[in-house]
C-alpha positions as CSV (number, residue, x, y, z in Angstrom):
1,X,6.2,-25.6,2.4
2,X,6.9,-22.7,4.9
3,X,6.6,-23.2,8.7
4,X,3.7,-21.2,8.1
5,X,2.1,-23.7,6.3
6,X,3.4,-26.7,8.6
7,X,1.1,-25.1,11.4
8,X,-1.4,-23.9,9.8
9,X,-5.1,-25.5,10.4
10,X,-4.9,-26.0,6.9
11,X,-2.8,-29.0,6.7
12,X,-4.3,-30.6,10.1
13,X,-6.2,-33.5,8.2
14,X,-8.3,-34.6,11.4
15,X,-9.0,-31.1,13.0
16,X,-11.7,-29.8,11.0
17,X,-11.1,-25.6,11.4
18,X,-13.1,-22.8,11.4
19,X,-13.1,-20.9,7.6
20,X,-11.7,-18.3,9.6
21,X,-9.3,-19.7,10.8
22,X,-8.0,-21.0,7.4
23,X,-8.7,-17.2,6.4
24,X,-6.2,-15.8,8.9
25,X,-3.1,-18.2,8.2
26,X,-2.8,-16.7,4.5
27,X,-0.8,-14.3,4.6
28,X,-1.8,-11.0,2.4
29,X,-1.9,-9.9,-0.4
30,X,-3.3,-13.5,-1.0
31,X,-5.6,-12.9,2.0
32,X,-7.6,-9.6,1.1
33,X,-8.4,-11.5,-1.9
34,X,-9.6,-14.4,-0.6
35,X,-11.8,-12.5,1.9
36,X,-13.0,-10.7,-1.0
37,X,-13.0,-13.8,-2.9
38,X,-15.2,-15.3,-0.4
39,X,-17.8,-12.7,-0.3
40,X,-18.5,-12.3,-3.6
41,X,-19.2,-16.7,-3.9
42,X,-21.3,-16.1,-0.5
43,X,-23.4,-13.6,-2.5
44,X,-24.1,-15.8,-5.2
45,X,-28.2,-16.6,-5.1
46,X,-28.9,-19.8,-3.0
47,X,-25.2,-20.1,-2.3
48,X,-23.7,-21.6,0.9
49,X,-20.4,-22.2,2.0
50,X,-18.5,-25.3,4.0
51,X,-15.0,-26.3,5.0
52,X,-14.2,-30.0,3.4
53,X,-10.9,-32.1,3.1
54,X,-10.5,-32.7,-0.3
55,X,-7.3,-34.4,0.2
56,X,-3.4,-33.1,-1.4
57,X,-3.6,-30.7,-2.9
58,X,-5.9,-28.7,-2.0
59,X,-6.5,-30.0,1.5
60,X,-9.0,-28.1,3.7
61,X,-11.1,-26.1,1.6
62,X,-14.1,-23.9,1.3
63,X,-16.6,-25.1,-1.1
64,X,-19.3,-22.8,-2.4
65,X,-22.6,-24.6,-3.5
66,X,-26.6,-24.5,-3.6
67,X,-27.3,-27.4,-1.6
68,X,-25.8,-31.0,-0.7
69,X,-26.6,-32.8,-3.2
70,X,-26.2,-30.1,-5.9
71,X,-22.3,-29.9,-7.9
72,X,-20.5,-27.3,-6.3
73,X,-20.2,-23.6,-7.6
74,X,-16.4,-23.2,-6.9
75,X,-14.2,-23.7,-4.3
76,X,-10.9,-21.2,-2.6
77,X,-8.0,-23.2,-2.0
78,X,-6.7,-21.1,1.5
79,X,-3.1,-21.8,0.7
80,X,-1.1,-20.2,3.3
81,X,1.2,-18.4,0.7
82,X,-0.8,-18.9,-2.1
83,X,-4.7,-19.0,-1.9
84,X,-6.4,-20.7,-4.9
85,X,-9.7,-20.2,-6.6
86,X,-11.7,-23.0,-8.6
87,X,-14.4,-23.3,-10.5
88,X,-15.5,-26.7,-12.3
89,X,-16.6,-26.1,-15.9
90,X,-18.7,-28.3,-18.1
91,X,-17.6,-28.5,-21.6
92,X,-20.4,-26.4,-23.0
93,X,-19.6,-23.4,-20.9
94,X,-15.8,-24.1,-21.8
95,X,-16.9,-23.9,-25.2
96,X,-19.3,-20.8,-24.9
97,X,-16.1,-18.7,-23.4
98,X,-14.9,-16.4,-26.3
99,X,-10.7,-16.6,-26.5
100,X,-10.6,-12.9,-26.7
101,X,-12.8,-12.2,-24.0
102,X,-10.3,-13.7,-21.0
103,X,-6.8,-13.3,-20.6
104,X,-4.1,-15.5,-21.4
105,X,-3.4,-16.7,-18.2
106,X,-7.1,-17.6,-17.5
107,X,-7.3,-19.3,-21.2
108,X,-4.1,-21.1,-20.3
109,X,-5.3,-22.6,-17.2
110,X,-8.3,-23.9,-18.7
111,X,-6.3,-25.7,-21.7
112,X,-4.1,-26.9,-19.2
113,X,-6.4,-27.8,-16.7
114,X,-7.5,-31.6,-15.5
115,X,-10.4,-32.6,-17.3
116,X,-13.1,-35.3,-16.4
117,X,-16.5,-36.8,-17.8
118,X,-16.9,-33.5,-19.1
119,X,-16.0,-31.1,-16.9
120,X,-12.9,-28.8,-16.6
121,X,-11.1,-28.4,-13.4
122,X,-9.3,-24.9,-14.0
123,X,-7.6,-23.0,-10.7
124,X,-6.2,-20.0,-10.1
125,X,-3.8,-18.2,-7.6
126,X,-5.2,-14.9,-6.2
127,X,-2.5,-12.9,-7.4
128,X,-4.8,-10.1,-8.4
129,X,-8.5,-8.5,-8.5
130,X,-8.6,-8.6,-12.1
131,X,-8.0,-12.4,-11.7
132,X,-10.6,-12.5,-9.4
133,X,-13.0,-10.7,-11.6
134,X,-12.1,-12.5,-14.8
135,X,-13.2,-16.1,-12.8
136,X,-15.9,-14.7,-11.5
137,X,-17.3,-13.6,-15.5
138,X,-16.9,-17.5,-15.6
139,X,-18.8,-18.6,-12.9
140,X,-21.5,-16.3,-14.0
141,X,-21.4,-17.9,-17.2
142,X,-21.4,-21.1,-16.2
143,X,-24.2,-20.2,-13.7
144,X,-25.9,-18.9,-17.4
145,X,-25.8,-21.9,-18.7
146,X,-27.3,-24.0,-16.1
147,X,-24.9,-25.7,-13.9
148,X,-24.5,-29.4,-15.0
149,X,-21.3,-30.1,-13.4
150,X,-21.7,-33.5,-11.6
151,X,-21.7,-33.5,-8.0
C-alpha cells in the first residue's frame, strides 16, 4: 500500500471515521465515483448507510441497507487508490442475469467471485461510470427479485 493508504482513516481499525472522511482519502478518479456511487445506494427506497469494519480486505466500509437486521444492499469498499463496490447476490438473481446483458468484466467477476450458502459475493473497482451503472442494473435486479441474501 501507498503512504496514502498507511494514514488513511481507512486502515485505523479502532478509530471508527466519519464516511467522509473515508470519502476524502481516495484519491480521484476513484473518488467522483464513489461519491456518485454513494448517492445513488443512498437513494435507494428505505435505504440507509453506516461505516463498519469488516476486517482485511475491505476494512472500514460503507454498507448500504434497509434496516439492522435486514441483509445489506451493497457495500463501497473506499480504497484509497482503488474504491470498491459490492453487492451480495443470491443464486436466483445470479441466475435471472442474462450473459449478454452485462459486460465481460462484470460476468467475470461474478464467476469468479466467493460464493456462500447461496449467495454470490462479486466486487468491483470504480474504474468507470458504466461500471457503476452496470452494478447498479444488478442491484435493481436483485432488489426485483426480493432480497433474500442472509444478513
Amino acid at each position: 500500500m501507498s503512504t496514502l493508504a498507511g494514514t488513511s482513516p481507512w486502515v485505523d481499525q479502532f478509530t471508527t471515521p466519519a464516511a467522509e472522511s473515508l470519502l476524502a482519502a481516495v484519491t480521484p478518479p476513484g473518488s467522483e465515483l464513489l461519491v456518485l456511487a454513494r448517492e445513488r445506494l443512498g437513494e435507494i427506497d428505505g435505504a440507509s448507510e453506516s461505516v463498519e469494519w469488516l476486517g482485511l480486505p475491505w476494512r472500514w466500509t460503507l454498507t448500504f441497507s434497509r434496516g439492522r437486521d435486514e441483509p445489506a444492499l451493497g457495500y463501497l469498499v473506499p480504497i484509497p487508490e482503488a474504491p470498491r463496490i459490492a453487492v451480495p447476490l443470491p443464486h436466483e438473481v445470479v441466475l435471472a442475469i442474462e450473459p449478454k446483458g452485462v459486460s465481460r468484466a462484470i460476468r467475470d467477476e461474478i464467476l469468479a467471485c466467493t460464493h456462500v450458502a447461496g449467495v454470490y459475493w462479486p466486487s468491483w473497482e470504480l474504474t468507470s461510470r458504466s461500471v457503476l451503472d452496470e452494478v447498479m442494473r444488478l442491484l435493481a435486479l436483485k432488489l426485483a427479485a426480493g432480497d433474500q441474501t442472509p444478513a
